[in-house]
N, C-alpha and C positions, 0 to 999 in steps of 0.2 A: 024770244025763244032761240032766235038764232045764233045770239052769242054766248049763250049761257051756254049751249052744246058744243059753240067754237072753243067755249073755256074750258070746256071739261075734255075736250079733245086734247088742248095743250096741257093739262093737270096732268093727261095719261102718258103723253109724249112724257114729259118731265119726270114722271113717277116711273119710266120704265128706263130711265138708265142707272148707272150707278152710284149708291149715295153720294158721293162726294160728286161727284157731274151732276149730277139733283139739284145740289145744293148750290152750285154757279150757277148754274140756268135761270133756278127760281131768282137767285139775287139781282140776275144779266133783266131776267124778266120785270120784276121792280124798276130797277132803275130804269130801262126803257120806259116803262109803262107813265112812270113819273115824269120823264120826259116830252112824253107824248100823249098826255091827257085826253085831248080830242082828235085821239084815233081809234081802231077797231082791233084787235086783237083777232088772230086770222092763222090757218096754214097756208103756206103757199109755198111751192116746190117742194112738198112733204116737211117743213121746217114753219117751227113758231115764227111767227113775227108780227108787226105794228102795218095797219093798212089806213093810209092818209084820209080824211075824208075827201078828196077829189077822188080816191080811190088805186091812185099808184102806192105803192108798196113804199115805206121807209125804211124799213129795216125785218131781217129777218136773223135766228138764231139758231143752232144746231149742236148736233152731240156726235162724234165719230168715235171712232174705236181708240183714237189716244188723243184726242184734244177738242176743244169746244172753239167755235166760230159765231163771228159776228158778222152779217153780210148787207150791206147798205141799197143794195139790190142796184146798184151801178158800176161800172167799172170805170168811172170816173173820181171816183171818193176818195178810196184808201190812196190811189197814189200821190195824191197830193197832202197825204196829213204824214207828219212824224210819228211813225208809231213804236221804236225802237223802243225795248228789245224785244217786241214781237213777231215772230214773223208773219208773214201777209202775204196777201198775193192779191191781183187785180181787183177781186170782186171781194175779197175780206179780210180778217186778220184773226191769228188764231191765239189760241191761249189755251191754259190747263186749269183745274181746280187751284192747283197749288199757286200758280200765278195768276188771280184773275185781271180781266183789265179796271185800271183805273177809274173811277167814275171820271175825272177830264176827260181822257181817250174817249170815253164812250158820248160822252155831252159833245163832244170837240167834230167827231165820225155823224153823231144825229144834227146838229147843227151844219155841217157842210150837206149833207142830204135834204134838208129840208131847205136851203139856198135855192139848192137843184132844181127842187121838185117847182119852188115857187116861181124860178123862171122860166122851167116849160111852159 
């Protein structure tokens, strides 16, 4: 019961920005999720994202007034990956509908995360 209400929390998140940020989201949301099969689907800091089963956060996703972010919930991630030509900052990297990120970038960002997680 509890996830099915987590989903429809993140359905409503997704459904309240504007079509085209909708429609990256749900796609950003796909491909994590494909990524990340045996995880939870979760808010966490007011933002969609994927929660490990050890129960640290992988990755989380958001919507701002002029660009969509990826955030791997570390400030150890992004800076060590190429993410050119997007810009980024410590704890994410951002993108627009009209550029979304690559599905590598995003395999490349959840793969360096999940290293992390597994050597805490």
């Amino acid at each position: 019961m509890q996830h099915s209400v987590m989903t429809s929390q993140i359905d409503t998140y997704i459904a309240r920005q504007p079509l085209a940020f909708a429609v990256a989201l749900q796609a950003l949301r796909v491909n994590l999720s494909a990524l990340l099969p045996d995880h939870t689907e979760c808010l966490s800091y007011a933002m969609p994202g994927f929660r490990h089963p050890t129960g640290k956060m992988t990755a989380g996703y958001a919507a701002f007034k002029h660009h969509l972010g990826l955030y791997p919930h570390s400030g150890n991630v992004i800076p060590k990956i190429d993410c050119t030509p997007f810009k980024t900052s410590k704890s994410g990297v951002l993108f627009t509908p009209d550029t979304p990120l690559p599905p590598a970038l995003i395999s490349q960002i959840i793969t360096a995360r999940l290293a992390e997680i597994a050597a805490a």
